[in-house]
BAPAMI-881888 format. One record per atom (N, C-alpha, C): residue number from 0; residue in three letters; atom name; y, z, x. Coordinates in pm, whole numbers, plus 50000, padded with zeros to 5 digits. Each point is the difference from the previous one (the first is absolute). Layout:
% residues N
<node><k>NUM</k><r>ALA</r><a>CA</a><v>Y</v><w>Z</w><u>X</u></node>
...
This chain:
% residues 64
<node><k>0</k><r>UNK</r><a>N</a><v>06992</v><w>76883</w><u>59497</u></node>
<node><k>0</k><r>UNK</r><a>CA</a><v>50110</v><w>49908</w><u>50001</u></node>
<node><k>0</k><r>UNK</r><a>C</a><v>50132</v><w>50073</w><u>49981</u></node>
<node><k>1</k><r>UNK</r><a>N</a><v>50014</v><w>50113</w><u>49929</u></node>
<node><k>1</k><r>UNK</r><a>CA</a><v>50100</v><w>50058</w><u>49993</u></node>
<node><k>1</k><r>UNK</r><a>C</a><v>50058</v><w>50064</w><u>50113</u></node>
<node><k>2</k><r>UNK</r><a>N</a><v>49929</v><w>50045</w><u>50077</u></node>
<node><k>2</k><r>UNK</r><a>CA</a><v>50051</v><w>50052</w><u>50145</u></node>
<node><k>2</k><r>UNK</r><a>C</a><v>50073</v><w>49915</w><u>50118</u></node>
<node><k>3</k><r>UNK</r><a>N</a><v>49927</v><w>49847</w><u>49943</u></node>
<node><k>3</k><r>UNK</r><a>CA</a><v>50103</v><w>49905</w><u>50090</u></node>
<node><k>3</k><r>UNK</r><a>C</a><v>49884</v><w>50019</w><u>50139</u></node>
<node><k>4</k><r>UNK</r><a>N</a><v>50039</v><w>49877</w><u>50071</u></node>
<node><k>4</k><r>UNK</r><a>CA</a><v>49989</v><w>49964</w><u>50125</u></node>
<node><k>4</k><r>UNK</r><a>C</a><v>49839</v><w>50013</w><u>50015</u></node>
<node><k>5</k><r>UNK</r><a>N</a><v>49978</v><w>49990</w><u>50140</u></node>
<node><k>5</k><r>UNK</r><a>CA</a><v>49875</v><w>49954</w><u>50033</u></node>
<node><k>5</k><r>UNK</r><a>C</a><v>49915</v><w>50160</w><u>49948</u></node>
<node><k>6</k><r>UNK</r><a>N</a><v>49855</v><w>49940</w><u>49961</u></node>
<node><k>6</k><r>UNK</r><a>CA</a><v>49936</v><w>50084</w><u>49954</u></node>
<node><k>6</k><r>UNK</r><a>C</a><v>49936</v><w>50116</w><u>50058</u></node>
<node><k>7</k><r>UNK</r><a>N</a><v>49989</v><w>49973</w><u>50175</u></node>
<node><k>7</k><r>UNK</r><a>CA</a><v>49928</v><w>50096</w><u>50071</u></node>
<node><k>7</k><r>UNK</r><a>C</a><v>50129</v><w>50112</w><u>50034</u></node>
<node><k>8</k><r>UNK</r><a>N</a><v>50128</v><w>49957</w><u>50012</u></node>
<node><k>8</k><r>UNK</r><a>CA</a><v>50102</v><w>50062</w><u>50018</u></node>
<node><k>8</k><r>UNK</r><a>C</a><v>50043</v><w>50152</w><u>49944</u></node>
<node><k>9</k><r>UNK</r><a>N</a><v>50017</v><w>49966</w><u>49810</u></node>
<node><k>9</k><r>UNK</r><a>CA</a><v>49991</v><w>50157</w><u>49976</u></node>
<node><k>9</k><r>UNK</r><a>C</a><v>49872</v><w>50015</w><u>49925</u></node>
<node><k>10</k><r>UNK</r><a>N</a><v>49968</v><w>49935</w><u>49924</u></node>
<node><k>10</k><r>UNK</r><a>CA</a><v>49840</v><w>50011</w><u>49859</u></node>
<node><k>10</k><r>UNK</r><a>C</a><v>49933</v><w>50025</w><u>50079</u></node>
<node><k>11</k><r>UNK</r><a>N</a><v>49945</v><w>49891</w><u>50149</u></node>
<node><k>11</k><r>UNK</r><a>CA</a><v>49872</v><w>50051</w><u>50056</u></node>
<node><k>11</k><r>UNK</r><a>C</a><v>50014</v><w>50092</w><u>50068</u></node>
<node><k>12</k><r>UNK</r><a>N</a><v>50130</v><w>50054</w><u>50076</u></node>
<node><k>12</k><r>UNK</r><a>CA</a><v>49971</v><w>50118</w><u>50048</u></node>
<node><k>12</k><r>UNK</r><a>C</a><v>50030</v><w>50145</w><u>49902</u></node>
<node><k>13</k><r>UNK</r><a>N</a><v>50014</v><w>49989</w><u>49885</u></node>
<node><k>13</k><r>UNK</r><a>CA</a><v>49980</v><w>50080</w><u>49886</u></node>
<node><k>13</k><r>UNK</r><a>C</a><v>49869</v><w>49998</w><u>49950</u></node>
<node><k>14</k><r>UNK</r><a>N</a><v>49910</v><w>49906</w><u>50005</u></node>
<node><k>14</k><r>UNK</r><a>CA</a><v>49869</v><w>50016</w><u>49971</u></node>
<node><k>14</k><r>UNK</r><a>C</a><v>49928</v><w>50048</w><u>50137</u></node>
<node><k>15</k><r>UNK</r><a>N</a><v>49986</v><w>49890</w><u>50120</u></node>
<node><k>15</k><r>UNK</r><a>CA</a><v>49931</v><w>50086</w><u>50111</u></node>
<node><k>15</k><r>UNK</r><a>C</a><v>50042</v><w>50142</w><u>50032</u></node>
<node><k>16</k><r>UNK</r><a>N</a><v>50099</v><w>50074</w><u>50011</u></node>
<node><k>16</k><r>UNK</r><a>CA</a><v>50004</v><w>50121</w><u>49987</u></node>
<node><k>16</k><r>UNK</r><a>C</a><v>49952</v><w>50078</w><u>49891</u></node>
<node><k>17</k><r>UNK</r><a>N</a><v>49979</v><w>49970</w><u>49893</u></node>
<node><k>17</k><r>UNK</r><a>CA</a><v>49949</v><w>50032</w><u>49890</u></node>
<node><k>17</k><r>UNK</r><a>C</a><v>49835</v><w>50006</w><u>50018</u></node>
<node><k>18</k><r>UNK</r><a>N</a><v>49971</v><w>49925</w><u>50047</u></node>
<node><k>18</k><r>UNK</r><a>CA</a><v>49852</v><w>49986</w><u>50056</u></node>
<node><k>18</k><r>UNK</r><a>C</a><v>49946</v><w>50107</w><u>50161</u></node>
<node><k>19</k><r>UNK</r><a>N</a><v>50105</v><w>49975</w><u>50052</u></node>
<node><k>19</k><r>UNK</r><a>CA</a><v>49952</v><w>50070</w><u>50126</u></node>
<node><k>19</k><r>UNK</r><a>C</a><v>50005</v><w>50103</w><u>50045</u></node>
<node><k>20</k><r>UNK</r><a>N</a><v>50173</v><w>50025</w><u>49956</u></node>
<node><k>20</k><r>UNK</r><a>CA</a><v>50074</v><w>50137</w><u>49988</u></node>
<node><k>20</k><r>UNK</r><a>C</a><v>49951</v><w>50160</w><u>49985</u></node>
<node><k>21</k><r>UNK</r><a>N</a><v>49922</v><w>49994</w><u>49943</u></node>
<node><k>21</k><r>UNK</r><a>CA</a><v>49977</v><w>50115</w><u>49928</u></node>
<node><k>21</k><r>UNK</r><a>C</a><v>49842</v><w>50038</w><u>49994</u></node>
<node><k>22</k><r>UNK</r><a>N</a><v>49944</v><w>49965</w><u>50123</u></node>
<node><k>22</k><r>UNK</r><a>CA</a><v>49856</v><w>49973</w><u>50001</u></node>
<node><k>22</k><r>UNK</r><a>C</a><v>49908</v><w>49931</w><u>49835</u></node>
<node><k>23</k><r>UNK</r><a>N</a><v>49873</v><w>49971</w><u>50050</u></node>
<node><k>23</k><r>UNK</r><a>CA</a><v>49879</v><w>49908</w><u>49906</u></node>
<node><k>23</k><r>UNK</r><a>C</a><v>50021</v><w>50125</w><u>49857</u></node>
<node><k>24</k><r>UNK</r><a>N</a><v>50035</v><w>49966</w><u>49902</u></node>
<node><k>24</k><r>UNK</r><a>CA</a><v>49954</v><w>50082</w><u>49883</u></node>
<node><k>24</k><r>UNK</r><a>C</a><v>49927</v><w>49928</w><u>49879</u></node>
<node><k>25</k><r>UNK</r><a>N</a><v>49862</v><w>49985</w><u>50042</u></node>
<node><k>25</k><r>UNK</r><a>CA</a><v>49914</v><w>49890</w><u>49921</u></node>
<node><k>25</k><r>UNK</r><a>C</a><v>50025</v><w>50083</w><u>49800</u></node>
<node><k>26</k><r>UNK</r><a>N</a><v>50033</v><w>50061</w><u>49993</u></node>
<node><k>26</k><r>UNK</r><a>CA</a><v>50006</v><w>50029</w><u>49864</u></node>
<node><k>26</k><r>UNK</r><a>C</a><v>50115</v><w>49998</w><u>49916</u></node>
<node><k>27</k><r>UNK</r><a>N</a><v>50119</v><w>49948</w><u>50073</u></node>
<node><k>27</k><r>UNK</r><a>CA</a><v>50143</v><w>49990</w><u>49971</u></node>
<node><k>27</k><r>UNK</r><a>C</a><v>49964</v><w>49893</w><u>49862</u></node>
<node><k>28</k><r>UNK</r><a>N</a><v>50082</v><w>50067</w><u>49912</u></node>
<node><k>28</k><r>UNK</r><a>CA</a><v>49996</v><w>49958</w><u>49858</u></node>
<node><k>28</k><r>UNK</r><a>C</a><v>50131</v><w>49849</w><u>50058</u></node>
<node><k>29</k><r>UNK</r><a>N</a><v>50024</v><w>49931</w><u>49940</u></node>
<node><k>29</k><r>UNK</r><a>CA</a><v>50135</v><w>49897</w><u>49993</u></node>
<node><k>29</k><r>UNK</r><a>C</a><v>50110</v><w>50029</w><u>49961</u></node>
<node><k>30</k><r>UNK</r><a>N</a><v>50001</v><w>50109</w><u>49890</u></node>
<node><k>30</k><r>UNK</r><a>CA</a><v>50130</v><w>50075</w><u>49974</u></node>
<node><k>30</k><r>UNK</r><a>C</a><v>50071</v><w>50063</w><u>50133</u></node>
<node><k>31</k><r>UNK</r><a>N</a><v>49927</v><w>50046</w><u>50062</u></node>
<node><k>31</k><r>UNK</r><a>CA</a><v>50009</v><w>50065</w><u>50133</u></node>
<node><k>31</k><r>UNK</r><a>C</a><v>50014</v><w>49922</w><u>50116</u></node>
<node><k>32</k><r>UNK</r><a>N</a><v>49990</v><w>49909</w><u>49987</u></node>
<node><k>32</k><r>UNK</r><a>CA</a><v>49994</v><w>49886</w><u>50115</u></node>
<node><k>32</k><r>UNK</r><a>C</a><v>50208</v><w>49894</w><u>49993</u></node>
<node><k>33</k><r>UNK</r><a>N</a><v>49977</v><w>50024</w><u>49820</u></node>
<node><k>33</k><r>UNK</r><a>CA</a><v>50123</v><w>49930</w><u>49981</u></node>
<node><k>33</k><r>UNK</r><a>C</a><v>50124</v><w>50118</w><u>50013</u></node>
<node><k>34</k><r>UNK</r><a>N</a><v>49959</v><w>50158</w><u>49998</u></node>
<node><k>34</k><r>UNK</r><a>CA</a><v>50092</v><w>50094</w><u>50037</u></node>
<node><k>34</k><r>UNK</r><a>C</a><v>50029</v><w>49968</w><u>50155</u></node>
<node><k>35</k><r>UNK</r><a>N</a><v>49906</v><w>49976</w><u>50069</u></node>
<node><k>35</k><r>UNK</r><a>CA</a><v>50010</v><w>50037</w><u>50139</u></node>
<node><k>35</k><r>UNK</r><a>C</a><v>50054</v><w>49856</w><u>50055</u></node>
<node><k>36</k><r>UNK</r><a>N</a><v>50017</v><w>49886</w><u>49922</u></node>
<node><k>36</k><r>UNK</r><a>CA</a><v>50085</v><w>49884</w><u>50060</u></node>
<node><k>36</k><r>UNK</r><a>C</a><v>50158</v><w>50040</w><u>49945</u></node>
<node><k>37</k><r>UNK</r><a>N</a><v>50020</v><w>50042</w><u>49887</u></node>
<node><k>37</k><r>UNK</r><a>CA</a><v>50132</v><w>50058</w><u>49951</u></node>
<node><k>37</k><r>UNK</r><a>C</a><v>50054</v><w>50073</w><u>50088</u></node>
<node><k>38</k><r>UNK</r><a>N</a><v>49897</v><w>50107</w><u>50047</u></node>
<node><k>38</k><r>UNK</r><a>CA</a><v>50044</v><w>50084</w><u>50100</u></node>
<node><k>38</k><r>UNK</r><a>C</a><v>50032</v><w>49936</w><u>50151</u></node>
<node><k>39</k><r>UNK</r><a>N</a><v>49955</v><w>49942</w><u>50025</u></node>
<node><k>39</k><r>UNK</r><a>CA</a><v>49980</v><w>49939</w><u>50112</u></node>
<node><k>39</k><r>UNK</r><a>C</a><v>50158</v><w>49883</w><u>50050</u></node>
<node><k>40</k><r>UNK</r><a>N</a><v>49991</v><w>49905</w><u>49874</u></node>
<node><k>40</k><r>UNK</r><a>CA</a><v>50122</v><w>49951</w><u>49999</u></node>
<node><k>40</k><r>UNK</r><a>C</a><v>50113</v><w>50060</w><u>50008</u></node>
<node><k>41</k><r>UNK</r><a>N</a><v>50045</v><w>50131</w><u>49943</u></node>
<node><k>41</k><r>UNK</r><a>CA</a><v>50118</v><w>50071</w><u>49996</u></node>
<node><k>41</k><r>UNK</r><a>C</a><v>49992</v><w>50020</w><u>50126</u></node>
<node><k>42</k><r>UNK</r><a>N</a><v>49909</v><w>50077</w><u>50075</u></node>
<node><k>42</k><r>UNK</r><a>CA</a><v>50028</v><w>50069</w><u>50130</u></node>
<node><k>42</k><r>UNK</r><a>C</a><v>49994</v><w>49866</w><u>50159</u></node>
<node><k>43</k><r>UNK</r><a>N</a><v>49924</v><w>49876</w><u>49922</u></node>
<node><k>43</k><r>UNK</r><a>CA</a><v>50049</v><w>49902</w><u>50093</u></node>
<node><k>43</k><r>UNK</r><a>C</a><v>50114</v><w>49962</w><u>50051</u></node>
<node><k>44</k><r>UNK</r><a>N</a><v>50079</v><w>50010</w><u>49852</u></node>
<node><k>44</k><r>UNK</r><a>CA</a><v>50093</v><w>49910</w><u>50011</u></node>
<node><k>44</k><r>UNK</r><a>C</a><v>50092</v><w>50090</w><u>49898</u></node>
<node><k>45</k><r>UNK</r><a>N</a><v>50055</v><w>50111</w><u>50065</u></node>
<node><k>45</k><r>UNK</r><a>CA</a><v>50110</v><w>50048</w><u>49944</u></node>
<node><k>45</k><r>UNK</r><a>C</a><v>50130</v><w>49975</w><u>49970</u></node>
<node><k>46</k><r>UNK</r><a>N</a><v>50040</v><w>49896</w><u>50051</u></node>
<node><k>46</k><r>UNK</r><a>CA</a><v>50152</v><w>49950</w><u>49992</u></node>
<node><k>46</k><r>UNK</r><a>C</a><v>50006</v><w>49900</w><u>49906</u></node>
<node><k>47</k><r>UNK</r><a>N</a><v>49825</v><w>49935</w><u>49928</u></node>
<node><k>47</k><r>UNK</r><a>CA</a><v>50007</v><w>49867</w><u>49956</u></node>
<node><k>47</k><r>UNK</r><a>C</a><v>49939</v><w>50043</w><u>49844</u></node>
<node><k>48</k><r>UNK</r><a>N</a><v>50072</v><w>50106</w><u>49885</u></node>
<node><k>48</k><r>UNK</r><a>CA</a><v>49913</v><w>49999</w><u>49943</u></node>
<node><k>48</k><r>UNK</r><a>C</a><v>49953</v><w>49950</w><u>49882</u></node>
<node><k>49</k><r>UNK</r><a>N</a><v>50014</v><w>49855</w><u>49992</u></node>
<node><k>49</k><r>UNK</r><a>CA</a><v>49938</v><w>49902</w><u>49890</u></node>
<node><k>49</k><r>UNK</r><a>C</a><v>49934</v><w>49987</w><u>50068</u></node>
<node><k>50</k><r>UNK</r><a>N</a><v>49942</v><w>50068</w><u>50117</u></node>
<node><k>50</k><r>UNK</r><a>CA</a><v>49841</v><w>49907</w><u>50053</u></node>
<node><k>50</k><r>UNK</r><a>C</a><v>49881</v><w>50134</w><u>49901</u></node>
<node><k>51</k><r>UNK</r><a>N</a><v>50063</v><w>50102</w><u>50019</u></node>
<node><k>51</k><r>UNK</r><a>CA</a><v>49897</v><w>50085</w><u>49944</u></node>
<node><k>51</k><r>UNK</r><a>C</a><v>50050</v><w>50016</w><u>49863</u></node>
<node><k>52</k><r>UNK</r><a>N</a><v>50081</v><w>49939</w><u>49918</u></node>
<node><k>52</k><r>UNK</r><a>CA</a><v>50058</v><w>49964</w><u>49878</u></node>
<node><k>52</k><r>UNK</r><a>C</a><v>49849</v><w>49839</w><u>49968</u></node>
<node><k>53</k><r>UNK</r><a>N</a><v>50045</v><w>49953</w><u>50014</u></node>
<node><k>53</k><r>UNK</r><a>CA</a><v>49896</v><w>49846</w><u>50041</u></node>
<node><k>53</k><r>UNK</r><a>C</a><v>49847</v><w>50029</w><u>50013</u></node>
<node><k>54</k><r>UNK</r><a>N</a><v>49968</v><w>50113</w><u>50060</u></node>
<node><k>54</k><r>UNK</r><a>CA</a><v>49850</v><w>50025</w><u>50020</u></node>
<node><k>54</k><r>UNK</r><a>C</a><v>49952</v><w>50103</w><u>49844</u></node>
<node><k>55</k><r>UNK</r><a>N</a><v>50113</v><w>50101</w><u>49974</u></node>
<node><k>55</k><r>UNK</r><a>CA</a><v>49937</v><w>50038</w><u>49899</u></node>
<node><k>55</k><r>UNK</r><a>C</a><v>50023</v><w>49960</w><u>49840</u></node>
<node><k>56</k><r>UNK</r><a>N</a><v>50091</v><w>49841</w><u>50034</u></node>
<node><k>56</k><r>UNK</r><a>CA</a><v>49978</v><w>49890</w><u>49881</u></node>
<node><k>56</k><r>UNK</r><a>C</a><v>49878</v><w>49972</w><u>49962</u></node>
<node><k>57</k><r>UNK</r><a>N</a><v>49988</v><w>49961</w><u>50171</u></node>
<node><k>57</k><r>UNK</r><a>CA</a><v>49804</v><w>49938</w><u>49989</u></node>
<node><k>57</k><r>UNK</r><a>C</a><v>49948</v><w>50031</w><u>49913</u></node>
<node><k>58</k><r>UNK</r><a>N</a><v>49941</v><w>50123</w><u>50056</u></node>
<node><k>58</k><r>UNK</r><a>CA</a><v>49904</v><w>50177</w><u>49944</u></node>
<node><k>58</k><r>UNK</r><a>C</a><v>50032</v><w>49967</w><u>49882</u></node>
<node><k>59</k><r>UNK</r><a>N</a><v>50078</v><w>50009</w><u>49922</u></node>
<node><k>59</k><r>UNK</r><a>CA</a><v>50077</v><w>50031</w><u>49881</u></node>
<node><k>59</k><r>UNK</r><a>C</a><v>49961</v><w>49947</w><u>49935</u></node>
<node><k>60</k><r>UNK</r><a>N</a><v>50037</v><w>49833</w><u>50013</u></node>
<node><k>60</k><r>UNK</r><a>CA</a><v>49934</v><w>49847</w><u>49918</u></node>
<node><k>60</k><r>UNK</r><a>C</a><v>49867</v><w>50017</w><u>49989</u></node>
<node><k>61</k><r>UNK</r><a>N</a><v>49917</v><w>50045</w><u>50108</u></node>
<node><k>61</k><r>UNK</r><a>CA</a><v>49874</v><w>50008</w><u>49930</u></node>
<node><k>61</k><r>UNK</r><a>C</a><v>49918</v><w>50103</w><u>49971</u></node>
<node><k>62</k><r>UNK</r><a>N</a><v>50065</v><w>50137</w><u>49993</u></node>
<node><k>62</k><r>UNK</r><a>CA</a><v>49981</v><w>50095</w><u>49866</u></node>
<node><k>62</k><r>UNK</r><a>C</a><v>49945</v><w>50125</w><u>50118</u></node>
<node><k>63</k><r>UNK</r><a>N</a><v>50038</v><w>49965</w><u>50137</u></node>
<node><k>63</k><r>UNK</r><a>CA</a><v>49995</v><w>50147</w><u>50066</u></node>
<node><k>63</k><r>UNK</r><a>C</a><v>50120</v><w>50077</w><u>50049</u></node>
């Protein structure tokens, strides 16, 4: 909700890239999963950055 606007717009394509991006890594811990959406958001969306401000609130609030 913090990112605003429709959800597939920036979150889901910060998560599906997060998923697809970087080929299958069945052993990826979640710490690592929530680095690589942090990461992911900044380099999406470089001009916008409370979106990757906003994503690593998320992470944050719930203790990754």
């Amino acid at each position: 909700m913090a990112i605003g606007g429709k959800s597939w717009k920036k979150a889901g394509m910060i998560w599906y890239q997060a998923l697809t991006g970087s080929g299958p890594n069945p052993n990826m811990k979640m710490g690592a999963f929530a680095n690589r959406t942090r990461s992911l958001a900044g380099s999406l969306f470089p001009s916008e950055p409370a979106v990757k401000t906003a994503v690593d609130n998320a992470w944050t609030a719930v203790g990754l």
